[in-house]
Structure formats: structure tokens, C-alpha cells
C-alpha positions, 0 to 999 in steps of 0.5 A: 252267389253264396256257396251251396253250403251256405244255403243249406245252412240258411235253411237249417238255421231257419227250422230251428229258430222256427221250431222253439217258437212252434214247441211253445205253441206246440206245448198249448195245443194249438193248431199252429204248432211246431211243424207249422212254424217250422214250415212257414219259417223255412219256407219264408227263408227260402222266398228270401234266398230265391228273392237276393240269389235266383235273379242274379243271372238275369239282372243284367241283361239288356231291358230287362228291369226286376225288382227281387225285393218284391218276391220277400215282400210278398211274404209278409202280406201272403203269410196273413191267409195262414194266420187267419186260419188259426184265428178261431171265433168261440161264442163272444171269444176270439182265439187264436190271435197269439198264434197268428202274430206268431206265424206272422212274426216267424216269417219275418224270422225267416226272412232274416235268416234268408237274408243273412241276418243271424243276430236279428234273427236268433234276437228276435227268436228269443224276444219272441219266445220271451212274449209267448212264454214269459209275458203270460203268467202276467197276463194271466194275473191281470185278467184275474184282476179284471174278471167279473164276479156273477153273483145271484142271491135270495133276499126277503121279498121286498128287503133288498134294495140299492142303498143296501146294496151300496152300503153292503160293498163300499167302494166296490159299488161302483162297479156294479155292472148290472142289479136285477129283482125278479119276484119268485114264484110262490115264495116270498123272496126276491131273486137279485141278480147281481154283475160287478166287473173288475174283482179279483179273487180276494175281491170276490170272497169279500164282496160274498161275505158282505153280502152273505152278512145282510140280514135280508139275504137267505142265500147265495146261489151261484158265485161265480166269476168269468 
């Protein structure tokens, strides 16, 4: 049995592994914040000590056969009911998955300290932290590089076609999602509506000028990339 101050310190280091990865959900807002992290990762550290330490009187005595390691274990799979809470569905969007797996990999975090695994876990705090925070000015970027570019426009009733279009955006033609010609009413134009998937931002001011440039085209309405 390890020394009461021990524990506490298990218990302690446990709170403040926790609370970096928390402060780093904390600072987006999200639900799951730094007391919840805190929480599950204290909690998780101290289902660990009771799984290695709180049978230890026991263990030994005549047909009785326990397996301490099934305490810890339930952790993993129990933590799954926090992190689907955090899970938020928005119209086509799921949000939340992030701070799941980061109550999901907290707990393991927490686990380790329990267990005595202080490298592991100050490694794994800090590999996380790392995910969280630097991986995301990537992601990020890469998203911008794959949003789609919504684009209606008024042509001459009748002017705009395929071909023109084609001709209008090169190489970038063949990323047209979707080309809509809806007859306006009373007017003599054309409404066309326009989805090209995977433009960037420079992408997208470039595809508007070409099009902007045919002379069948009137107006752009709405430019707008999601």
C-alpha cells in the first residue's frame, strides 16, 4: 500500500494534468470545459488507486478470486455516456466529437497517474494539448481549402450554357457540383445557380471575376462559400 501522501499527490497531479487540457476547451466555450476535465480526470485517477490498492486486504483470503483490473477497465467504456453528452447535432453538423475524445483520452490520463505512470501521463497531457491547440490553425486552413463556393448569377435569357460555363473556369469545371437554369419571372433573364466544391479563397474571387467577365452575365447575386 502506498503512503497517504502519495495518494494525495496522485490525486493532485491528476487535477492538473486535467486542467490544461480543460483550459484549452475551456477558452472555445465549450460545454465540456476545465472543471469537467478536471473532474473526469481526478475521478478516473482515483478508480485507478481503489482498482491496484482498495482490494489489497482481501486478495489473499481463502476462495475469494478478484480481478482489480476490471474496476480501471470499466472507466474506459463508462466514460463514453460523458462524452456523448458533449456531442451536439446542428442541422447537417456534428459538434462536439473533439471534446468527446478529449474526455475520452483525459480518463486514460487519469488512469496513468492513478497507476503511477507520471511520464506517460505529463506525455500524453502534452501530446494532447498539442492536437487540441496546434493541429487546428491546419485544419483550419485545410477546410478553407475544401469549402464549397455557392455562386447564383443573372444571365441573358437563354446565353448561358455548359460549354460557356466550362470555358468561363478551365480546370476548375470539373468541380462543378451542381448548374441550375431557372427562368425568371417577367424578366428576360435567366437565374443560374451555380455549387463548385473544393475552392479556396483565392479560388473563389477568381472563379467570380471569370464569370463576372462573360458578357451574358448581368449580376452575381450572392457569392458565398460554406
Amino acid at each position: 500500500m502506498l503512503p497517504e501522501w502519495e495518494l494525495v499527490l496522485r490525486l493532485v497531479i491528476a487535477a492538473a494534468l486535467g486542467s490544461i487540457i480543460g483550459a484549452e476547451r475551456e477558452r472555445l466555450l465549450w460545454a465540456a470545459g476545465l472543471r469537467t476535465h478536471m473532474l473526469v480526470c481526478v475521478g478516473s485517477c482515483l478508480f485507478m488507486i481503489v482498482s491496484s490498492f482498495g482490494f489489497a486486504d482481501i486478495l489473499g483470503t481463502d476462495n475469494v478470486v478478484l480481478d482489480p483490473s476490471r474496476v480501471a477497465a470499466q472507466v474506459v467504456s463508462g466514460i463514453g455516456f460523458l462524452g456523448a453528452g458533449s456531442i451536439l447535432l446542428r442541422g447537417e453538423i456534428v459538434r462536439g466529437l473533439t471534446t468527446a475524445a478529449s474526455l475520452w483520452t483525459v480518463a486514460a490520463i487519469g488512469l496513468a497517474v492513478g497507476g503511477g505512470l507520471y511520464v506517460a501521463a505529463a506525455a500524453s497531457t502534452l501530446i494532447i494539448l498539442v492536437i487540441l491547440a496546434g493541429i487546428k490553425p491546419l485544419e483550419e486552413y485545410y477546410h478553407r481549402r475544401m469549402q464549397s463556393l455557392n455562386i447564383r448569377l443573372r444571365c441573358a435569357r437563354g446565353a448561358m450554357s455548359v460549354d460557356i460555363l466550362n470555358q468561363a473556369l478551365g480546370a476548375r469545371a470539373r468541380r462543378v457540383k451542381r448548374y441550375i437554369v431557372i427562368p425568371a419571372e417577367d424578366l428576360d433573364v435567366d437565374e443560374v445557380s451555380i455549387v463548385i466544391s473544393r475552392v479556396s479563397s483565392d479560388d473563389s474571387a477568381e472563379v467570380v471575376r471569370a464569370l463576372r467577365a462573360l458578357p451574358c452575365v448581368r449580376e452575381v447575386i450572392e457569392p458565398a462559400a460554406n
